[in-house]
N, C-alpha and C positions, 0 to 999 in steps of 0.2 A: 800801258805805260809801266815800265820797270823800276819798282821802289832805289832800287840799289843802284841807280843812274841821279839818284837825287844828291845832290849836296851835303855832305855830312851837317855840314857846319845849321846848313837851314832846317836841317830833316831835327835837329836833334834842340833846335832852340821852338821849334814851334812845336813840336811833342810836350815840349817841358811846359810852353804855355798852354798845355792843354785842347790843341788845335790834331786836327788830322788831316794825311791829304784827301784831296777830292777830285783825280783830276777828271776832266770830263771830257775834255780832247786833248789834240796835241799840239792844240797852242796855247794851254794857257796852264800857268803852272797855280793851282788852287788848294786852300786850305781852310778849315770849316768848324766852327767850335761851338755846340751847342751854346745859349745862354739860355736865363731864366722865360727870356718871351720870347726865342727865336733863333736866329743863328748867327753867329759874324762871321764874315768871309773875308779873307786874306787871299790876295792873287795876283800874278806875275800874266802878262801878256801885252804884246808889241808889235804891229801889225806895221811895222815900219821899212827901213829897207832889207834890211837881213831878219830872217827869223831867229825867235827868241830861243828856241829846241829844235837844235839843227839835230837832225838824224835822231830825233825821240831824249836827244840827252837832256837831262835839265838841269839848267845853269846860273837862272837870272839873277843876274848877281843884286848883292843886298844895297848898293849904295846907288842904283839907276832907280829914275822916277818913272818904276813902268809898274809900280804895284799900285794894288788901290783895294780900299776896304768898303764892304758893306754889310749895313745892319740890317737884316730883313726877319720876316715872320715865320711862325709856323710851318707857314704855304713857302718859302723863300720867297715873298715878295717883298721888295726893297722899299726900306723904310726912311734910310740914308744911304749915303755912297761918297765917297771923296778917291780921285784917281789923281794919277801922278805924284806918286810918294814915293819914298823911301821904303823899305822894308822898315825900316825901325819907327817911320813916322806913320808907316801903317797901323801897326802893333799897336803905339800910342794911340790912336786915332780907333781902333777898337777896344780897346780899356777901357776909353772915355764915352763909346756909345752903350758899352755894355754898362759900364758905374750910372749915366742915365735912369736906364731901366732900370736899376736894383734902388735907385733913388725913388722912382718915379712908383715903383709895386712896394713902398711900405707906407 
């Protein structure tokens, strides 16, 4: 997968939140931010009638409900998960399981 195919606008708001990509194939556009217990994932994938990265480009735009976050451990195994989001209501929705654990480990 080629960085420079990425979206500026998403490349550069999920760096700033401390996120990086991760892709693992090429359908699913992913992003991965260590926390205190484990990792949140941020990802784009749409198994629907047209693909989501036609020709490896990645595009998934921010306002389709084809993102979805999860909170998993050490191991990446999922702790939580919530799909059909927003990108921004993803983001939120990863704040909120990461503020959990930092509540939950004092």
């Amino acid at each position: 997968m080629n960085r420079q195919n990425l979206p500026a606008h998403i490349c550069s708001k999920m760096n700033e939140l401390g996120f990086a990509a991760d892709f693992m194939d090429a359908s699913k556009e992913a992003w991965k931010k260590q926390s205190a217990t484990g990792y949140i994932m941020i990802s784009a994938h749409d198994t629907g009638a047209r693909p989501l990265f036609p020709n490896n480009n990645l595009h998934a735009d921010v306002d389709a409900k084809v993102w979805a976050v999860r909170d998993c451990d050490a191991d990446l195994a999922f702790r939580d998960e919530r799909k059909g989001l927003t990108l921004e209501e993803a983001i939120t929705m990863g704040a909120a399981f990461e503020g959990a654990h930092q509540k939950s480990s004092l």
